[in-house]
Backbone as CSV, one residue per row, in Angstrom:
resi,resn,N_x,N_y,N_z,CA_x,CA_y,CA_z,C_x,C_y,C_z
1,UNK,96.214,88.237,83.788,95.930,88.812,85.091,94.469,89.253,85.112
2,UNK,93.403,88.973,86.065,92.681,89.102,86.558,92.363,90.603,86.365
3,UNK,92.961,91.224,87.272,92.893,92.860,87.257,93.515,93.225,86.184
4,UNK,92.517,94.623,85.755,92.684,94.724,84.379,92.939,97.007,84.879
5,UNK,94.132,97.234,85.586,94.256,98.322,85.799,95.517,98.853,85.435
6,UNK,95.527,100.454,86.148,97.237,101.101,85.204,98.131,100.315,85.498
7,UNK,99.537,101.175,84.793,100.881,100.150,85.255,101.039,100.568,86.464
8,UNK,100.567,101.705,87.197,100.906,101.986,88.540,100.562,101.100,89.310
9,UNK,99.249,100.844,89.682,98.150,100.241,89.763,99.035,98.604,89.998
10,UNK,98.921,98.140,88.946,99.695,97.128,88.614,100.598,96.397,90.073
11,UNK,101.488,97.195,90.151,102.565,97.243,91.210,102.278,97.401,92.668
12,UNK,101.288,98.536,92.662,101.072,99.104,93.784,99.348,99.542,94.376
13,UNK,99.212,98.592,93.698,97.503,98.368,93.919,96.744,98.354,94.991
14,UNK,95.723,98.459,95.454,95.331,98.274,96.708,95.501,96.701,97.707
15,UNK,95.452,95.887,96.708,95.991,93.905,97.158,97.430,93.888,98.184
16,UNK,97.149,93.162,98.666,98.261,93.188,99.458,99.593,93.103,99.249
17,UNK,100.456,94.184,99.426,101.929,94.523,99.046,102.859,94.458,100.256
18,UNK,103.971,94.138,100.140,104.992,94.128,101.188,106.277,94.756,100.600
19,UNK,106.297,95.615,101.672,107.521,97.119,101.178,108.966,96.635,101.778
20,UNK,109.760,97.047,101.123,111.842,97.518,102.250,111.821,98.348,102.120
21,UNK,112.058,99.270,103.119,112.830,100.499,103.399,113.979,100.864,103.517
22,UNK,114.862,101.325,102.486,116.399,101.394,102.784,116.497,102.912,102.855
23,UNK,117.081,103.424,103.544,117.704,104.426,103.673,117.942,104.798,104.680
24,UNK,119.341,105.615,104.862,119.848,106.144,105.989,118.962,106.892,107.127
25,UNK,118.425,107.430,107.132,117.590,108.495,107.665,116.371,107.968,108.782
26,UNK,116.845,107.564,109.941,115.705,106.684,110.840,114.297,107.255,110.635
27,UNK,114.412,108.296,111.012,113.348,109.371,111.063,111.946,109.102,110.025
28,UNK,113.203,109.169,108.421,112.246,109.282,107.304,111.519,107.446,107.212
29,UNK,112.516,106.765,107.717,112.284,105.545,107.299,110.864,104.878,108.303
30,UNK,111.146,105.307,110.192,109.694,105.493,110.452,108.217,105.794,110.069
31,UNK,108.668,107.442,109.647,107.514,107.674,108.919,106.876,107.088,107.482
32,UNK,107.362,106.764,106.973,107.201,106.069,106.027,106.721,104.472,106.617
33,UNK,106.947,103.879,107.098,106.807,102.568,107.751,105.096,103.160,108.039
34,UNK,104.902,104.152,109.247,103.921,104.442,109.827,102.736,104.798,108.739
35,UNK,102.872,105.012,107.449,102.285,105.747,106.521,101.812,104.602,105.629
36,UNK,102.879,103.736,105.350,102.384,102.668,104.513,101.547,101.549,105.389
37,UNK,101.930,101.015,106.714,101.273,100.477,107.609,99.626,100.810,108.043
38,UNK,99.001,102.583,107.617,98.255,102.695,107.842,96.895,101.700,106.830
39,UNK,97.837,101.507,105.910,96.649,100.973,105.005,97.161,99.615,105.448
40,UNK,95.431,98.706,105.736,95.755,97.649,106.004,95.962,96.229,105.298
41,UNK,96.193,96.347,104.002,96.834,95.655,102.865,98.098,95.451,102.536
42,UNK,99.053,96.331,103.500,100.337,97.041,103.463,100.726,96.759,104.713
43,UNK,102.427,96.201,104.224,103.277,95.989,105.085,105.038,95.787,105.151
44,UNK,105.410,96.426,105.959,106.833,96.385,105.699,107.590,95.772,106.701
45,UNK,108.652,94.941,105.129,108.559,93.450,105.729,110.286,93.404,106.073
46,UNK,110.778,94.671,105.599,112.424,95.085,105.903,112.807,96.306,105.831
47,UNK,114.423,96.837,106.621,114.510,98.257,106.823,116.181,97.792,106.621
48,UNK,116.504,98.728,105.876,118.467,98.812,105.765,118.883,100.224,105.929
49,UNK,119.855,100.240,106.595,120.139,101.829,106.424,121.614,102.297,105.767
50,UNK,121.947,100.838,105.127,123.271,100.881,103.680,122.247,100.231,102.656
51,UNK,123.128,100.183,101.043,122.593,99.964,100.375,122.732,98.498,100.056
52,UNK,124.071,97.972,100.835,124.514,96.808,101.051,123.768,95.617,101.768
53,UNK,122.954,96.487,102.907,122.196,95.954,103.361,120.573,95.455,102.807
54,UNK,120.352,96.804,101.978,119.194,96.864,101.458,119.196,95.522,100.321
55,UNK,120.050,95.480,99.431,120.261,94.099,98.779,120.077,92.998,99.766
56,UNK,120.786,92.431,100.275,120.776,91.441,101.363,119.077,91.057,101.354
57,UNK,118.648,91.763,102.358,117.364,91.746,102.643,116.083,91.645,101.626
58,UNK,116.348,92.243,100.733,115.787,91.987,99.658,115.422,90.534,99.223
59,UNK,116.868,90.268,99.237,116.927,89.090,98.608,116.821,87.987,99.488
60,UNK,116.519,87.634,100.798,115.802,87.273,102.237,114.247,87.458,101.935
61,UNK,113.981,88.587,101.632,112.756,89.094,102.203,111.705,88.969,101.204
62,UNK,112.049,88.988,99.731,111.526,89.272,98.419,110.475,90.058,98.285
63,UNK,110.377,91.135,98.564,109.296,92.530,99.455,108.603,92.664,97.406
64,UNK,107.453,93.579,97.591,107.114,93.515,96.409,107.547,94.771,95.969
65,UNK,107.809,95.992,96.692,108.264,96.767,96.501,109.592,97.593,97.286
66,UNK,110.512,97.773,96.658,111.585,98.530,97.628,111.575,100.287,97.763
67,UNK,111.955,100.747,98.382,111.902,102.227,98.518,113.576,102.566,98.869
68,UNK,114.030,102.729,98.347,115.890,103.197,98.462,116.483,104.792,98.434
69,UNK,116.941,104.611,99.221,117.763,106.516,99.145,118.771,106.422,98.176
70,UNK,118.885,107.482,97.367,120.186,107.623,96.569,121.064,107.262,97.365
71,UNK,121.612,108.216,98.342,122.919,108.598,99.292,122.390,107.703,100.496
72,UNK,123.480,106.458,99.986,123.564,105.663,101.293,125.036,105.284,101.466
73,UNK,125.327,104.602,102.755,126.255,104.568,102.880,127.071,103.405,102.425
74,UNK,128.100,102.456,102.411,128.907,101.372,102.031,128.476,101.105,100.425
75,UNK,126.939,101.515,99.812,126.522,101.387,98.503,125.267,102.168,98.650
76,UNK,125.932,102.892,97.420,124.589,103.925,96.747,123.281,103.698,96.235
77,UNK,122.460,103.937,96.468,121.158,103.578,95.990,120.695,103.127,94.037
78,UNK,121.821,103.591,93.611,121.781,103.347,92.192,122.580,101.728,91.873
79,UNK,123.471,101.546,92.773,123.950,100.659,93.048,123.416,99.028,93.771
80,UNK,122.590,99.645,94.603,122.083,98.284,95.101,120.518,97.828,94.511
81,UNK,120.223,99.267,93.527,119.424,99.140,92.776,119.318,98.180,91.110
82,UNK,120.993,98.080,91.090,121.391,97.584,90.035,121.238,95.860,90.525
83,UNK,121.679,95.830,91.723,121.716,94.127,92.247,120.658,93.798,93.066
84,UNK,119.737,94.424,93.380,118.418,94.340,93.370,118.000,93.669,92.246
85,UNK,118.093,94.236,90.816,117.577,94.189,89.634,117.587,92.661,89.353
86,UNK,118.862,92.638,89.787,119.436,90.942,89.461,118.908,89.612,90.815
87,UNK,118.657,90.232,91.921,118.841,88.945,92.483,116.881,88.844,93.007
88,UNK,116.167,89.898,92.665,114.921,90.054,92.786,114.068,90.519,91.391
89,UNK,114.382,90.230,90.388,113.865,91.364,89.064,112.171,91.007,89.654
90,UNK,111.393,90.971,89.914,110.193,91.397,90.084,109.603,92.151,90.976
91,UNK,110.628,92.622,91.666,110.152,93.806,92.714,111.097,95.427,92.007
92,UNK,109.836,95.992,92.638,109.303,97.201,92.233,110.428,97.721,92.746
93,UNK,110.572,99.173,92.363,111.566,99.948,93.223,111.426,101.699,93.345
94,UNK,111.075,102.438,93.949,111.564,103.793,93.550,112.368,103.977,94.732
95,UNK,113.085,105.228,94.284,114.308,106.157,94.997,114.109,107.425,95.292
96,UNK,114.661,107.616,96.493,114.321,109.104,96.553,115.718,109.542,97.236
97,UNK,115.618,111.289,96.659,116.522,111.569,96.496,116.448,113.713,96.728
98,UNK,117.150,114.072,97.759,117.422,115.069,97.414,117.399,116.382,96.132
99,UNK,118.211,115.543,95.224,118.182,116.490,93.750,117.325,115.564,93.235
100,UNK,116.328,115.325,92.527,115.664,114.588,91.707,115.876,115.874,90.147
101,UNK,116.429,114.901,89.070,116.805,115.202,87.544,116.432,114.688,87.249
102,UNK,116.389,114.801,85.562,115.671,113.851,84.397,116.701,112.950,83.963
103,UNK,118.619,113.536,84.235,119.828,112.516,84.085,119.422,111.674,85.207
104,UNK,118.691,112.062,86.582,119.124,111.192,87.363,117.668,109.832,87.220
105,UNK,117.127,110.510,86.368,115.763,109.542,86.680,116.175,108.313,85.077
106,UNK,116.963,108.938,83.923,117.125,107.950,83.225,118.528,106.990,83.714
107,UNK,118.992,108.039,84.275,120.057,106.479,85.273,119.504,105.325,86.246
108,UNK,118.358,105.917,87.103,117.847,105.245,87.556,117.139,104.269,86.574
109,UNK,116.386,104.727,86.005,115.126,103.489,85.182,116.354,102.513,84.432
110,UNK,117.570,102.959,84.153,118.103,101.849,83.596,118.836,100.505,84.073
111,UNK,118.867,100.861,85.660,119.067,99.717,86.468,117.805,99.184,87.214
112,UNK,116.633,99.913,86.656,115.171,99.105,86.976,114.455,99.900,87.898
113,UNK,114.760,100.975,88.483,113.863,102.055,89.081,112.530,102.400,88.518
114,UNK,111.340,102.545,89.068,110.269,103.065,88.904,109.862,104.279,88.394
115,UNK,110.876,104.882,89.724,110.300,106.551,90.035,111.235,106.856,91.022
116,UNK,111.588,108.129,90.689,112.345,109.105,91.860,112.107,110.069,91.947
117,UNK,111.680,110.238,93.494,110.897,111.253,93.938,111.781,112.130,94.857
118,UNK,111.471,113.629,94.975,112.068,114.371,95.859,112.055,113.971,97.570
119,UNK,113.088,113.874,97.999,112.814,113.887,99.583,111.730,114.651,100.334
120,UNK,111.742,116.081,99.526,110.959,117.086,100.401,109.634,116.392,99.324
121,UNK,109.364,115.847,98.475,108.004,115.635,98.472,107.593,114.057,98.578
122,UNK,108.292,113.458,99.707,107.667,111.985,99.444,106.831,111.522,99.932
123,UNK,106.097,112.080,100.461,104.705,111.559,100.860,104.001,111.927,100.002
124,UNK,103.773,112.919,99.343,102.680,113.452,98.533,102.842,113.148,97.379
125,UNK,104.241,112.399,96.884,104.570,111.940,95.567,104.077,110.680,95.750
126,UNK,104.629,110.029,96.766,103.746,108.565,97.300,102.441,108.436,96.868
127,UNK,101.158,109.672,96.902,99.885,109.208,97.504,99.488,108.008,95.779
128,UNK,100.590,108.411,94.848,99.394,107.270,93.496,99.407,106.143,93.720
129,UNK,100.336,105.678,95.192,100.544,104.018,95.411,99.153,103.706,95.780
130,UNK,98.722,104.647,96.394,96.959,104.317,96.948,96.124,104.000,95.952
């Protein structure tokens, strides 16, 4: 690889990336759309608001990075994170989540999660994608 930067970096670099948004929450999933859209390298290229869905699309869409809620509905975010893993393994993923733990962050990384970030801080946990 050409670019010779962090593993963050890596993933979520300034080059052009294309995001999914899964999670229940219209609201959060706007803002977030509106936030990553501001940079113009960035774009989101799908939105689910199950986790059932969020797979699907994924695997339609092949986004470079996904963004998933724990608590979704018909399938849990740990869950569609697991078949994510499988039907896309090169896209990125973090979760966010209400309780963010260190049980919940090694459950996550073991079905291929990034990072899980608090709800109340996801924008400002966001800003290292920049």
């Amino acid at each position: 690889m050409a670019r010779q930067q962090s593993a963050k970096a890596n993933w979520a670099g300034a080059w052009h990336r294309r995001f999914s948004l899964s999670m229940t929450n219209s609201m959060i999933r706007s803002s977030l759309r509106s936030w990553i859209e501001g940079n113009a390298d960035w774009q989101v290229c799908g939105e689910a608001e199950n986790g059932q869905i969020a797979v699907e699309k994924v695997e339609a869409m092949r986004p470079d990075i996904v963004i998933l809620d724990l608590q979704m509905p018909v399938m849990n975010g740990l869950e569609a994170a697991r078949q994510i893993s499988h039907v896309a393994p090169n896209t990125a993923m973090v979760m966010f989540t209400m309780h963010p733990s260190a049980e919940l962050l090694k459950m996550a990384q073991a079905v291929g999660v990034r990072e899980v970030v608090s709800k109340t801080d996801q924008l400002r946990a966001l800003c290292w994608l920049r």
